[in-house]
MARMARLUM-318539 format. One record per residue: residue number from 1; residue in one letter; x, y, z of N, C-alpha, C in turn. Coordinates in steps of 0.001 Angstrom, whole numbers, padded with zeros to 6 digits, always signed. Layout:
<nodes>
NODE seq type     n.x     n.y     n.z    ca.x    ca.y    ca.z     c.x     c.y     c.z
NODE NUM    a       X       Y       Z       X       Y       Z       X       Y       Z
...
</nodes>
This chain:
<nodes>
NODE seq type     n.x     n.y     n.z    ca.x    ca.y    ca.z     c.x     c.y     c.z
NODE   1    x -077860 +096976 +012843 -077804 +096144 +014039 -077353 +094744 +013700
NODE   2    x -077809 +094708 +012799 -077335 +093132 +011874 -076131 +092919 +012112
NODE   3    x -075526 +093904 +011129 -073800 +093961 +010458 -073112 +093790 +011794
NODE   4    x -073683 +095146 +012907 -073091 +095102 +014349 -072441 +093610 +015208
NODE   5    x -074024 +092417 +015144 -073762 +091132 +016036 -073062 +090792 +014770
NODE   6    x -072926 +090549 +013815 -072073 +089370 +012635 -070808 +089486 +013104
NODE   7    x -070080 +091577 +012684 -068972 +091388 +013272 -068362 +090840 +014677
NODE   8    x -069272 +091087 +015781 -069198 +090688 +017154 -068633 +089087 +017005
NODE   9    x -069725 +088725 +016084 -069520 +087104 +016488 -067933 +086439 +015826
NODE  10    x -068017 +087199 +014380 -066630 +086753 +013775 -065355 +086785 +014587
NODE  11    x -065736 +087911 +015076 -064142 +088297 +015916 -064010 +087429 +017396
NODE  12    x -065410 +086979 +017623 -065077 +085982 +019203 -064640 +085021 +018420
NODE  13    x -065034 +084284 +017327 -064288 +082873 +016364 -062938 +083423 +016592
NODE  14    x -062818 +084360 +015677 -061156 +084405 +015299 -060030 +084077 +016423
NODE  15    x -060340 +085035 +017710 -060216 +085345 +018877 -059981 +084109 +019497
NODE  16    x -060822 +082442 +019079 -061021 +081725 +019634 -060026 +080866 +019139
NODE  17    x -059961 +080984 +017703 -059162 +079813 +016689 -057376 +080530 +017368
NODE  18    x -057170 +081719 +017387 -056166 +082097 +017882 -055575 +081826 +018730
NODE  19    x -056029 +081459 +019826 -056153 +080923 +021320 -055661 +079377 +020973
NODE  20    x -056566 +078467 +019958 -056417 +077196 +020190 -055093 +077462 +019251
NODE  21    x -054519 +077870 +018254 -053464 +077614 +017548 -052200 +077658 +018918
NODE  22    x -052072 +078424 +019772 -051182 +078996 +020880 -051000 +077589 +021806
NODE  23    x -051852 +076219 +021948 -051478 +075404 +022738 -050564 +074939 +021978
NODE  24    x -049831 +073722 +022519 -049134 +072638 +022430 -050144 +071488 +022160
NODE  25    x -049771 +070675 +021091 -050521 +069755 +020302 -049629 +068480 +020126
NODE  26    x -050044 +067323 +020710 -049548 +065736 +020642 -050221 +065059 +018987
NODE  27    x -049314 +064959 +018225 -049910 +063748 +017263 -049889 +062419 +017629
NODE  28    x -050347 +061693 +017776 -050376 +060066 +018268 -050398 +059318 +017324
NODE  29    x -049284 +058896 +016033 -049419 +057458 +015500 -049869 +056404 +015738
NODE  30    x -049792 +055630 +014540 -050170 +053983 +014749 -048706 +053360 +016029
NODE  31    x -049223 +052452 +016688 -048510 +051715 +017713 -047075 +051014 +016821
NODE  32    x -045814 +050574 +017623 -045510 +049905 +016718 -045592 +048485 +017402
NODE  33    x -045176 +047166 +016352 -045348 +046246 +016357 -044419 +045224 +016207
NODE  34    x -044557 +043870 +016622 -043497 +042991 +016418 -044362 +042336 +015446
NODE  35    x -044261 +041945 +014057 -045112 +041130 +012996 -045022 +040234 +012715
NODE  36    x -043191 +039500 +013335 -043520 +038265 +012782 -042170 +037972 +013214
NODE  37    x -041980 +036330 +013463 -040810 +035921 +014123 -041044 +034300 +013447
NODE  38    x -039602 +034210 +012669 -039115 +032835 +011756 -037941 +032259 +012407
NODE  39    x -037817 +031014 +012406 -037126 +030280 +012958 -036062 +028946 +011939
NODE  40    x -035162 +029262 +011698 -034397 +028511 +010379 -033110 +027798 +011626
NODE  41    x -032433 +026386 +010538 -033178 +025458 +010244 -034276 +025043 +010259
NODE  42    x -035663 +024632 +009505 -036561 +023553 +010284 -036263 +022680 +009307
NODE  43    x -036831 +021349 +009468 -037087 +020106 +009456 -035397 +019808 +009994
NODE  44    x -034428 +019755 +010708 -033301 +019650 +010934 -032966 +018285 +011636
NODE  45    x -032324 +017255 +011135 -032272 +016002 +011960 -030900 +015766 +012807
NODE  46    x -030717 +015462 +013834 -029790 +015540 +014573 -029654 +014026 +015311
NODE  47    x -028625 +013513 +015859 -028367 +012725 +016647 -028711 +012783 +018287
NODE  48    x -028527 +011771 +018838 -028369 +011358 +019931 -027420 +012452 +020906
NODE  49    x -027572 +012900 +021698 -026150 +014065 +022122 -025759 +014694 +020844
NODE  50    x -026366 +014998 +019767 -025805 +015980 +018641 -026130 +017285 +018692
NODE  51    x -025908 +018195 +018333 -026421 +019744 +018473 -026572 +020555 +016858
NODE  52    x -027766 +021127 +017179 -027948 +022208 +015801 -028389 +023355 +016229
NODE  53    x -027384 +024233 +015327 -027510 +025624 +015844 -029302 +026417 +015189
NODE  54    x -030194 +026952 +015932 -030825 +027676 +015412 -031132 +029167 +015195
NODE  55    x -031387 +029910 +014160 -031522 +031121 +014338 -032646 +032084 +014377
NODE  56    x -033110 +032981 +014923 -034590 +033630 +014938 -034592 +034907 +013965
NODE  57    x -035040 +035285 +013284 -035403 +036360 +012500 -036678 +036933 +013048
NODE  58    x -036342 +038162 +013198 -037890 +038894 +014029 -038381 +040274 +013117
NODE  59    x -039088 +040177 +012806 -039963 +041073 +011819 -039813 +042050 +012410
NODE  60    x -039797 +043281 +013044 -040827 +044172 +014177 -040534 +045577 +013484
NODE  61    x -041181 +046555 +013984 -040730 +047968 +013432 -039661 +048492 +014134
NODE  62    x -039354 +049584 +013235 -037863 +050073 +013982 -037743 +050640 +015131
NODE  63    x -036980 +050240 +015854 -036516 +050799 +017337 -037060 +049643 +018449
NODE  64    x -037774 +048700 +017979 -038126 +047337 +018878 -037074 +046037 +018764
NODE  65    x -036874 +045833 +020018 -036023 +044689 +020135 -036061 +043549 +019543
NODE  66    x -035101 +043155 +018949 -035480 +041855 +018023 -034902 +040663 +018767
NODE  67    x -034829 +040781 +020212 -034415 +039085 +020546 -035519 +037989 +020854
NODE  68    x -035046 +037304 +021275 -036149 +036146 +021406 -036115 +035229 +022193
NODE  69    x -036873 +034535 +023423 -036500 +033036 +024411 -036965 +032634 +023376
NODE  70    x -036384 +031017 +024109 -036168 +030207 +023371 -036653 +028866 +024245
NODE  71    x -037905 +027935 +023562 -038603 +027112 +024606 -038429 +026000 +023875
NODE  72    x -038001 +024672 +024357 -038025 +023223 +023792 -039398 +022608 +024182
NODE  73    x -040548 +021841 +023015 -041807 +021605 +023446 -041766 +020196 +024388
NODE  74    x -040502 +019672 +024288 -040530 +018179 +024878 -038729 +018431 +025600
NODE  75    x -038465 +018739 +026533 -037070 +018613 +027264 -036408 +016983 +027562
NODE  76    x -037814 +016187 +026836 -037157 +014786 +027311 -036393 +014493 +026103
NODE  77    x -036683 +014973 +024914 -036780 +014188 +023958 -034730 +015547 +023359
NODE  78    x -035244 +016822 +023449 -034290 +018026 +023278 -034547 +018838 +023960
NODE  79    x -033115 +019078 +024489 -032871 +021168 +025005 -032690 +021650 +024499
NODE  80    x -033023 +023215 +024562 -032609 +024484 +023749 -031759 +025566 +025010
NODE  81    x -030590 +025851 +024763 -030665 +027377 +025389 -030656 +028628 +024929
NODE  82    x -030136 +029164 +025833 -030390 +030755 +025380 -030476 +031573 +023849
NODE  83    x -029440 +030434 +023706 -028874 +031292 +021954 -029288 +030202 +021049
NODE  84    x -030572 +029314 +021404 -030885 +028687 +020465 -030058 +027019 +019728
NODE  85    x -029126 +026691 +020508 -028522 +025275 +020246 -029484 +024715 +021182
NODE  86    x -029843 +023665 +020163 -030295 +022686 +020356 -029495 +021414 +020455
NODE  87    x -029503 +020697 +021693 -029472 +019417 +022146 -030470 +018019 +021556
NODE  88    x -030098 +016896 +020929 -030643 +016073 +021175 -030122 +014792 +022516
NODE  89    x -031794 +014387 +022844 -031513 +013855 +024244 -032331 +012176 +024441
NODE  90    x -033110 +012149 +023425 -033646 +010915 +023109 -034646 +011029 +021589
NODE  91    x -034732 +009441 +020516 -035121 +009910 +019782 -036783 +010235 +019452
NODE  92    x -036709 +010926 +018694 -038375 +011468 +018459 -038255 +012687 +017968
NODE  93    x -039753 +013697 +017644 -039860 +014545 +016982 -040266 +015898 +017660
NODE  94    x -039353 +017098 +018114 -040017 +017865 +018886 -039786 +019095 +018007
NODE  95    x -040532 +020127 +019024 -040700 +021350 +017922 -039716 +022426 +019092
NODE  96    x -038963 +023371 +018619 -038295 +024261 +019455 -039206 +025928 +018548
NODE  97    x -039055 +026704 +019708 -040109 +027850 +019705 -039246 +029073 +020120
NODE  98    x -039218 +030008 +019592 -038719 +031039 +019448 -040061 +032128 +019797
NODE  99    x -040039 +033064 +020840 -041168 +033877 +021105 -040030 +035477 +020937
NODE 100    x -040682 +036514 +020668 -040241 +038019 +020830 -040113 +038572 +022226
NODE 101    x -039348 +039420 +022659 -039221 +039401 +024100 -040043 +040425 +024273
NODE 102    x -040703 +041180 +023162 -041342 +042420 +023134 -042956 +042004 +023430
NODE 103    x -043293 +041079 +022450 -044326 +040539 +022612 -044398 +039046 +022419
NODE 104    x -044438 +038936 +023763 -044529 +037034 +023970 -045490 +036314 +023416
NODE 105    x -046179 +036709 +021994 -047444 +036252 +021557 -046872 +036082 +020196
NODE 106    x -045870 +036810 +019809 -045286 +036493 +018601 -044069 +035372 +018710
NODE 107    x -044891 +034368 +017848 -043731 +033620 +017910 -043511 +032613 +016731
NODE 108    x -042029 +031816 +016530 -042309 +030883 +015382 -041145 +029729 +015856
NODE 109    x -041285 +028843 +015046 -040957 +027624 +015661 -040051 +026688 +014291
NODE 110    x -039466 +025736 +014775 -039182 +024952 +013636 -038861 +023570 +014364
NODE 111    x -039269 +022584 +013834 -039383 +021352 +014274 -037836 +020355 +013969
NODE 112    x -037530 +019343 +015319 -036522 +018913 +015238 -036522 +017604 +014898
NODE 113    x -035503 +016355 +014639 -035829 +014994 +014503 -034930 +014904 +015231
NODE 114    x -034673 +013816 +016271 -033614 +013250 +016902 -033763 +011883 +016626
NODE 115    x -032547 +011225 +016261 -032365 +009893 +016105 -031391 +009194 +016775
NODE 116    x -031286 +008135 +017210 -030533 +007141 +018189 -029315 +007252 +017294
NODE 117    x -028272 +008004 +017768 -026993 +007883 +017495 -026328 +006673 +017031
NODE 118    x -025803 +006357 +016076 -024720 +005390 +015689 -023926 +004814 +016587
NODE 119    x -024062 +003663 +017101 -022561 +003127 +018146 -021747 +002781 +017647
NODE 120    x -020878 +002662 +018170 -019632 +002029 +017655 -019299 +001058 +016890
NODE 121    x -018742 +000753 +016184 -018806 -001191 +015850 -017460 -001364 +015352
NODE 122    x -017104 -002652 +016202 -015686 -003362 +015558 -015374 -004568 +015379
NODE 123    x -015207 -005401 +014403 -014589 -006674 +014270 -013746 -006574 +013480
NODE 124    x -013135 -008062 +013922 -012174 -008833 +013150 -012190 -009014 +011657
NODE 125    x -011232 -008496 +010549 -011655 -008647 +009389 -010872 -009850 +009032
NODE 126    x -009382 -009606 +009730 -008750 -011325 +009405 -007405 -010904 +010047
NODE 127    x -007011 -012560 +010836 -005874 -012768 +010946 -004573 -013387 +010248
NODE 128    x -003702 -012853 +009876 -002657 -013175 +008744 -001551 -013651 +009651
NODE 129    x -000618 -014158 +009104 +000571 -014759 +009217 +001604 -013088 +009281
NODE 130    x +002395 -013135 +010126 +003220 -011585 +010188 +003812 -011051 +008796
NODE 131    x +003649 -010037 +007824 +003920 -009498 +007253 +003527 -010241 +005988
NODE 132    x +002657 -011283 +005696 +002815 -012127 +004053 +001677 -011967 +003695
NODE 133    x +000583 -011405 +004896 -000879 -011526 +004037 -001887 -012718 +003698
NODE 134    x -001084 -013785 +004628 -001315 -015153 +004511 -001949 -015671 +005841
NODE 135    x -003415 -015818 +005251 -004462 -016147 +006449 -003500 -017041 +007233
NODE 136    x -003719 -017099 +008729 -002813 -017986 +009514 -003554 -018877 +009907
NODE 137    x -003187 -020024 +010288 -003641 -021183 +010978 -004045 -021151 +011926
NODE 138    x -005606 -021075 +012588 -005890 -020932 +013613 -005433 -022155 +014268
NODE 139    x -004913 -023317 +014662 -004306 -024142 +015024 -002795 -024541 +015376
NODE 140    x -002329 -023591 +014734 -000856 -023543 +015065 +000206 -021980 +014840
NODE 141    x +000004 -021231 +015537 -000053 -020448 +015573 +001746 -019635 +015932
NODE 142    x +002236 -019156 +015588 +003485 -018900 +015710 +004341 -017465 +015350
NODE 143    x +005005 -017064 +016077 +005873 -015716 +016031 +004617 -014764 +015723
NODE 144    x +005024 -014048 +014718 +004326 -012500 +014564 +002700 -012531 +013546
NODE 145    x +002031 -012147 +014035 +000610 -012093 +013511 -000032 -010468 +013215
NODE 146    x -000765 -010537 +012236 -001236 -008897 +011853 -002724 -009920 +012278
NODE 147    x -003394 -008600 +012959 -004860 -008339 +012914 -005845 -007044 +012419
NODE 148    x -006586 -007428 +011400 -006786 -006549 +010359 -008401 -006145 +011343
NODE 149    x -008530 -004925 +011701 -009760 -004949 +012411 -010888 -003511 +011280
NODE 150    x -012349 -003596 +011431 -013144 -002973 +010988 -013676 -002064 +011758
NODE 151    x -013009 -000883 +011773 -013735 +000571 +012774 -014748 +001293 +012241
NODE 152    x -015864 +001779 +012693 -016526 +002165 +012560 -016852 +003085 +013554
NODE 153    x -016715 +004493 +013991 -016496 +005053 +015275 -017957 +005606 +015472
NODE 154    x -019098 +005515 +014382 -020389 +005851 +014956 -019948 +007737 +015583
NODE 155    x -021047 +008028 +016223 -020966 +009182 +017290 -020627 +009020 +018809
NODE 156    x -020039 +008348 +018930 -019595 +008391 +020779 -018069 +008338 +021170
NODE 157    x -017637 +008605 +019596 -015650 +009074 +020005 -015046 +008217 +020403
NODE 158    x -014157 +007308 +019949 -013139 +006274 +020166 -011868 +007343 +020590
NODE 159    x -011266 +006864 +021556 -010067 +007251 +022104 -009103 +005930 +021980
NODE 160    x -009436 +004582 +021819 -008183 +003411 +021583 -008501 +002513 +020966
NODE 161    x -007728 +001608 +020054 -008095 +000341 +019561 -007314 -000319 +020300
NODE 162    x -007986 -001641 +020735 -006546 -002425 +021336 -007207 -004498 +020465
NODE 163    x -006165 -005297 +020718 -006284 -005979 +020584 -005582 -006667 +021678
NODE 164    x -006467 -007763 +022233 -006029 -008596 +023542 -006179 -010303 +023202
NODE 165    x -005084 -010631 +023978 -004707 -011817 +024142 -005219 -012487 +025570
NODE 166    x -006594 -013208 +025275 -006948 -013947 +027028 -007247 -012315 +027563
NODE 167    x -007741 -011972 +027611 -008619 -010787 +027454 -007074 -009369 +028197
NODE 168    x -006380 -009824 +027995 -005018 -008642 +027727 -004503 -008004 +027080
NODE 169    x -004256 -006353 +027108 -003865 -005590 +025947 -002876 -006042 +024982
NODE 170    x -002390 -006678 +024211 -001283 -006960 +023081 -001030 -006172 +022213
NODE 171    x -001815 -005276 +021741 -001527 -004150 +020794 -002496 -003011 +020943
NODE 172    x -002020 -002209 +020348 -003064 -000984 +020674 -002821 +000279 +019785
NODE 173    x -003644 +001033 +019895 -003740 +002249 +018660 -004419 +003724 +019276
NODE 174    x -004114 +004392 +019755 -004703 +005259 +020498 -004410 +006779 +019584
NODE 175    x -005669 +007372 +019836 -006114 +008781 +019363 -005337 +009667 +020048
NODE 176    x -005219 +010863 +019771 -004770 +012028 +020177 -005876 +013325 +020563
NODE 177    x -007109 +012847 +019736 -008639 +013586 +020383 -009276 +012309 +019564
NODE 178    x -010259 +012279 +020385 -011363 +011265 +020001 -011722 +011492 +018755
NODE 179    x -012077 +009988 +018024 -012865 +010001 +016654 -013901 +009732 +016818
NODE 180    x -014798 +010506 +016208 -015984 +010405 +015911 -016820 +010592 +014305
NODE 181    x -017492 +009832 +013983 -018318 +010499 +012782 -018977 +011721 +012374
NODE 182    x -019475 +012414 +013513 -020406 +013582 +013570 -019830 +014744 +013555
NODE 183    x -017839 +014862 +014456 -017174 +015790 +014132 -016381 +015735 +013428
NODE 184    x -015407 +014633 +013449 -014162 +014147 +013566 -014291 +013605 +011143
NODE 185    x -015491 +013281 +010927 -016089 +013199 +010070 -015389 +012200 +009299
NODE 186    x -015127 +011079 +010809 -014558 +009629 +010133 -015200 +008737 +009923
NODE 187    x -014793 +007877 +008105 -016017 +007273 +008089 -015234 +005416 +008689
NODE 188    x -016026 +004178 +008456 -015139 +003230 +008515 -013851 +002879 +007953
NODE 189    x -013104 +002503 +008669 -011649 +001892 +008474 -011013 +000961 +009113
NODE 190    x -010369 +000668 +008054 -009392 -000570 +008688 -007620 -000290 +009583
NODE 191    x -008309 -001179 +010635 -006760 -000675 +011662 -006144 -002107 +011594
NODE 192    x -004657 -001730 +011221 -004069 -003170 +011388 -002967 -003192 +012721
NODE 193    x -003280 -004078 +013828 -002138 -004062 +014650 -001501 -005625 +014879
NODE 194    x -000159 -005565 +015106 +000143 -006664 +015088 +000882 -007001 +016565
NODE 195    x +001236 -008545 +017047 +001206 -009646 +017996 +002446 -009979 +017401
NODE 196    x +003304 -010292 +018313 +004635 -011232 +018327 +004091 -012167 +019815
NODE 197    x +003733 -013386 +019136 +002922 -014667 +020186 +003979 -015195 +020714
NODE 198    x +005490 -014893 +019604 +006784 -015844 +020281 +007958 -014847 +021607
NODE 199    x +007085 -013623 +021688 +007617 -012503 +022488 +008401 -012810 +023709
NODE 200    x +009249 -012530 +024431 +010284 -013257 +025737 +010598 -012104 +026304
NODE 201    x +011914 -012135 +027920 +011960 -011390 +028161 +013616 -011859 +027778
NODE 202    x +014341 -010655 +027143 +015681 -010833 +027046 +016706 -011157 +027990
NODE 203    x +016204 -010670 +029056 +017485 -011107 +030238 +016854 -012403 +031193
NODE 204    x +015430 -012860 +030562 +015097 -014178 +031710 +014738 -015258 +031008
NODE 205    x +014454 -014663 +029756 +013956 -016205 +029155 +012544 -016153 +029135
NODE 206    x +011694 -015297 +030265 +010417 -015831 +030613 +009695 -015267 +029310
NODE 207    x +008301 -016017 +028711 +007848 -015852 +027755 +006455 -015097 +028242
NODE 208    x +006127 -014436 +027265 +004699 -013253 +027234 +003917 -014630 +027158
NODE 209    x +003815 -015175 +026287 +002546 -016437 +026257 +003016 -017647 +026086
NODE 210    x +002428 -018713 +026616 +002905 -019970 +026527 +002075 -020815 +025555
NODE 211    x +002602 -021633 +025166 +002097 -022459 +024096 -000016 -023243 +024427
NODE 212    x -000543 -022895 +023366 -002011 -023804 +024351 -003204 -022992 +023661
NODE 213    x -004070 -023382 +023847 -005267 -022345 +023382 -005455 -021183 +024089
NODE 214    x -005169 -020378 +023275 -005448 -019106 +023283 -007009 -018000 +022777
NODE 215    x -007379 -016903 +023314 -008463 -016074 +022697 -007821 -014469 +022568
NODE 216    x -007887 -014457 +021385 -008020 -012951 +020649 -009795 -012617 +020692
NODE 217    x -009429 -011235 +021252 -010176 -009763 +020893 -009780 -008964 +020644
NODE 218    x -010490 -007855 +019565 -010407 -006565 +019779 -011401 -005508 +020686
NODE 219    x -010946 -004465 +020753 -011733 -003786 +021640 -011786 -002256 +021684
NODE 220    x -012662 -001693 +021297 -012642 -000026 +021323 -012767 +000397 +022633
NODE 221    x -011859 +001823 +023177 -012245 +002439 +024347 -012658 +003772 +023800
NODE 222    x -014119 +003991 +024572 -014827 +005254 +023831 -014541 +006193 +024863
NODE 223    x -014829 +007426 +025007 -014255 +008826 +025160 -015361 +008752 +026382
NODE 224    x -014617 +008799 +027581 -015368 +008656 +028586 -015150 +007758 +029962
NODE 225    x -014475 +006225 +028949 -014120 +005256 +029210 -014452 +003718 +029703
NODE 226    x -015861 +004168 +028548 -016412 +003127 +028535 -015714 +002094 +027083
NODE 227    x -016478 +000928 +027494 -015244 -000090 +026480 -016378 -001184 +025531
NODE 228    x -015877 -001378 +024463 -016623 -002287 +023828 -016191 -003394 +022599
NODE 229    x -016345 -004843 +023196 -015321 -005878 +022574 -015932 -006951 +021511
NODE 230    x -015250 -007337 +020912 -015551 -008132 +019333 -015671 -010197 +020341
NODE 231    x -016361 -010716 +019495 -016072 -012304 +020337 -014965 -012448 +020182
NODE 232    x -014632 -013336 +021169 -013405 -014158 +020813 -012954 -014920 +019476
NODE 233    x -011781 -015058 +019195 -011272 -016129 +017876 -010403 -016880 +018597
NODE 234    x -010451 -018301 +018958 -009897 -019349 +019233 -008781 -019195 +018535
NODE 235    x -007433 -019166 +018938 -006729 -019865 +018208 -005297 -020712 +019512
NODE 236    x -004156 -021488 +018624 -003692 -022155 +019271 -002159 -021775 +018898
NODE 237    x -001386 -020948 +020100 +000141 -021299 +019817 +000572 -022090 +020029
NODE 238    x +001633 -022325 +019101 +002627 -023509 +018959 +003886 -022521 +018675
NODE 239    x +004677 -022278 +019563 +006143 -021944 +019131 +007028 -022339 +019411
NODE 240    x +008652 -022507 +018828 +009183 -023902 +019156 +010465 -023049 +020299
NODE 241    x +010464 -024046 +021148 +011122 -023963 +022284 +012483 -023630 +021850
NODE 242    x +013418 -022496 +022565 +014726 -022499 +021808 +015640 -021865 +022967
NODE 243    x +016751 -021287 +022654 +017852 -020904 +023323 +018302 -019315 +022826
NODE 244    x +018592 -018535 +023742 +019296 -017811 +023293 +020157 -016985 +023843
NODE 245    x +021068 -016938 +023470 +022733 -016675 +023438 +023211 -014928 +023450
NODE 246    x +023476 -015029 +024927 +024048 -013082 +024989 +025571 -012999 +025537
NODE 247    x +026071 -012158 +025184 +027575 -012319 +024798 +027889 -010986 +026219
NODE 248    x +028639 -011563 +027521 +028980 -010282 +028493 +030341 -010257 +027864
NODE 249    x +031275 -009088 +027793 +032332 -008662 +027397 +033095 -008204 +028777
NODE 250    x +034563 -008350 +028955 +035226 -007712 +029777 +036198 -007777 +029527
NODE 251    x +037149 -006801 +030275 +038082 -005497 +029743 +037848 -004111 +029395
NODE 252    x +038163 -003358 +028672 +038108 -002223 +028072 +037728 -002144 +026879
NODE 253    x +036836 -000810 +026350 +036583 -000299 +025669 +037428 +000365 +024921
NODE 254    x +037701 -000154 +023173 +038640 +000484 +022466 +038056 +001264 +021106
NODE 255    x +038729 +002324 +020617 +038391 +002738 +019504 +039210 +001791 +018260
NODE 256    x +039052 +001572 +016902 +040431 +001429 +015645 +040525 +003154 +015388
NODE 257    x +041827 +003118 +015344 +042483 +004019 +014486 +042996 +004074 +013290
NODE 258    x +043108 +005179 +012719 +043872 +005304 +011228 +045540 +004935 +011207
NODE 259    x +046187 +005195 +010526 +046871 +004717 +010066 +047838 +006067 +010527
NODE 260    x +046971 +007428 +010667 +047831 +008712 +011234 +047575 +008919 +012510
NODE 261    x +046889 +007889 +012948 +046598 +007857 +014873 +045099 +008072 +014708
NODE 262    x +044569 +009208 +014046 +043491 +009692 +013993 +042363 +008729 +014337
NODE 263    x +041149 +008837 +015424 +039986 +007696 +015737 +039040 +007309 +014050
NODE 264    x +038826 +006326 +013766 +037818 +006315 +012833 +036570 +005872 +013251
NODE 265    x +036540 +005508 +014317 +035281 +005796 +015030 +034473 +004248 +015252
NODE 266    x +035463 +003259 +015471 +034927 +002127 +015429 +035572 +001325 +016795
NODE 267    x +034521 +001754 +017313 +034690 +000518 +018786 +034809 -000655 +019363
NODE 268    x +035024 -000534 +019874 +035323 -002428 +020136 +035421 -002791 +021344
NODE 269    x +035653 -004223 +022271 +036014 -004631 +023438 +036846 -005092 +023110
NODE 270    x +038055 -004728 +024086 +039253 -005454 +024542 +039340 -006423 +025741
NODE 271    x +039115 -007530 +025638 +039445 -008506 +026922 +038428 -009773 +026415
NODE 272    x +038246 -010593 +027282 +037510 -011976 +027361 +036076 -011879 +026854
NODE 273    x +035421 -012443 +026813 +033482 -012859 +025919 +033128 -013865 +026738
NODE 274    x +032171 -013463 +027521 +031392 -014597 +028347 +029933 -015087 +027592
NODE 275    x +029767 -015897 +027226 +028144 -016445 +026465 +027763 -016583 +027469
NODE 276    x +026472 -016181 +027583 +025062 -016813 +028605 +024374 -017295 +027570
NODE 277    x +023675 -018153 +028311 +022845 -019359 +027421 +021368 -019201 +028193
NODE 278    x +020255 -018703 +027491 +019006 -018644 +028506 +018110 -019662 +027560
NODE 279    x +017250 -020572 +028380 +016207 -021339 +027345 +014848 -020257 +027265
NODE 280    x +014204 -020002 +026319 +013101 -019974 +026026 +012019 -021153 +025935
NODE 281    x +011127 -021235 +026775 +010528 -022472 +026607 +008589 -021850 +026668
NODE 282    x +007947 -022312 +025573 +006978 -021964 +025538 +005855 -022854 +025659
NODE 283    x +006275 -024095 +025912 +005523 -025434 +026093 +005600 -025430 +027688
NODE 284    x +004766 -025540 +028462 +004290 -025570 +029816 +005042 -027082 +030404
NODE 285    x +006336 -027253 +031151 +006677 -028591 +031206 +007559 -029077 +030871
NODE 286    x +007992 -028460 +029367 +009355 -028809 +028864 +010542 -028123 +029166
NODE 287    x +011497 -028829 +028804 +012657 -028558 +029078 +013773 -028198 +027542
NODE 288    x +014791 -027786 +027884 +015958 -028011 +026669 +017335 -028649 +027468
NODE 289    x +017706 -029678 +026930 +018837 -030174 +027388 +019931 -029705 +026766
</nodes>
C-alpha cells in the first residue's frame, strides 16, 4: 500500500513539472542605464560676444540615446544652444549643463569665464614730412605728409582706417572683411596713410585746404558702423601760393612717321597752344599779380 501512494504521488510531480516546462517563460534583466554624462572644454575662457564650442559625452548602455539639452546657469552673463555653442554676453563666471534626454537626472557640466572683450585702440604714432621720415613741423606745415597710426583691432572688427582733416576723411584704408583679433587673428600694427595739404582742383585752382590752423585725426570704423577717434594734433599749413599753367592745343591730331611712311607711333598736335594761367592761392585773402 506504501509503494502504491509513493508511486501515485511521483507521477502527479512529474505530471506537474511537465506541464510547467510547456509554458512560455519571460527572463527579466537588470534595467539599462544612462551612468554618466561629461562635458569638455571646462575651465574655457571666452570673450565678450565670443563663442566656444562644447561637447557632451554620455556614458549609457547600449541601445540608449546618447543626446543631451543643453542649459546655461546664468543667460545674463552666457547662452548655450542646442548643439552646445556657447555665447558670451557679459563678464563673469557661469556654468553650462548638459543633462541626458533619457534621464534628465544625469547630468554634467563645465564651467565658463567670460571676459570684457578688447576694444579697439588707435593713435597717432607720428607725423613725418612726405616720403623722408622726417618728423614735420607742426607749425608749418606743407605739401605731402605720412601719418604713421597704431591699430590694434581688439574683438569688435575694424572695417576702415581713415585719417581726417577738421574732422574730414583725407585718407583712408578699408578692409575687405573685418579685422578682428579673435578671428581674423590680427595682432597690432602700424598703418601708414598719407595727406597732400597742398592738394587743388586742376581745372579751378580751388584748394582742398587753406592755409591756418588745422586738426588731424585718425579714426577706426568698426563692423556695424560704429566709429572711434584719436585727439586731435594741432598743426598749421603754410603752403606757398602759386600758378599753374595748362596748355589747350588746336588743330589736328598727328602721328611721326618713318622714313618708309610706316606710323611709329608718336603723336602730336598740329596747330596753335593756348596757356591758361590758374592761381592757386592757399592764404585766405591773397592774391598773385
Amino acid at each position: 500500500m506504501r509503494k502504491l501512494y509513493r508511486s501515485l504521488l511521483w507521477s502527479g510531480l512529474v505530471a506537474a513539472g511537465v506541464a510547467a516546462c510547456g509554458d512560455d517563460v519571460t527572463v527579466v534583466g537588470p534595467a539599462k542605464v544612462v551612468h554618466s554624462v561629461s562635458v569638455a572644454p571646462d575651465g574655457a575662457t571666452i570673450n565678450v560676444g565670443g563663442t566656444v564650442q562644447l561637447v557632451a559625452s554620455v556614458n549609457a548602455d547600449s541601445g540608449l540615446a546618447t543626446t543631451v539639452t543643453w542649459k546655461s546657469s546664468d543667460v545674463a552673463k552666457a547662452t548655450v544652444d542646442a548643439n552646445g555653442k556657447v555665447t558670451g554676453v557679459a563678464a563673469g563666471s557661469v556654468g553650462i549643463q548638459a543633462c541626458s534626454t533619457v534621464n534628465a537626472s544625469v547630468c554634467g557640466a563645465a564651467t565658463i569665464t567670460v571676459t570684457s572683450a578688447p576694444t579697439v585702440t588707435i593713435s597717432i604714432q607720428s607725423i613725418t614730412t612726405g616720403a623722408t621720415f622726417i618728423p614735420v613741423n607742426v607749425n608749418n606745415v606743407a605739401g605731402q605728409i605720412d601719418v604713421s597710426l597704431n591699430l590694434d583691432p581688439g574683438t569688435q572688427g575694424v572695417t576702415e582706417v581713415d585719417v581726417l582733416i577738421d574732422n574730414v576723411v583725407a585718407a583712408k584704408q578699408t578692409f575687405a572683411s573685418a579685422v578682428r583679433a579673435d578671428t581674423n587673428k590680427a595682432n597690432a600694427a602700424t598703418i601708414l596713410l598719407s595727406v597732400n595739404t597742398a592738394d587743388f582742383n586742376p581745372t579751378t585752382g580751388a584748394t582742398t585746404y587753406k592755409n591756418g590752423s588745422r586738426s588731424l585725426t585718425a579714426k577706426v570704423v568698426l563692423a556695424g558702423g560704429s566709429q572711434k577717434a584719436t585727439e586731435g594734433t594741432a598743426l598749421f599749413f603754410n603752403n606757398a601760393n602759386t600758378f599753374v599753367a595748362t596748355p589747350t592745343y588746336t588743330g589736328t591730331t598727328a602721328s611721326a612717321t618713318g622714313t618708309s611712311g610706316t606710323t611709329i607711333g608718336l603723336a602730336y598736335k598740329r596747330g596753335g597752344v593756348t596757356w591758361g594761367v590758374l592761381p592757386v592761392i592757399y592764404t585766405t585773402g591773397q592774391s598773385l599779380a
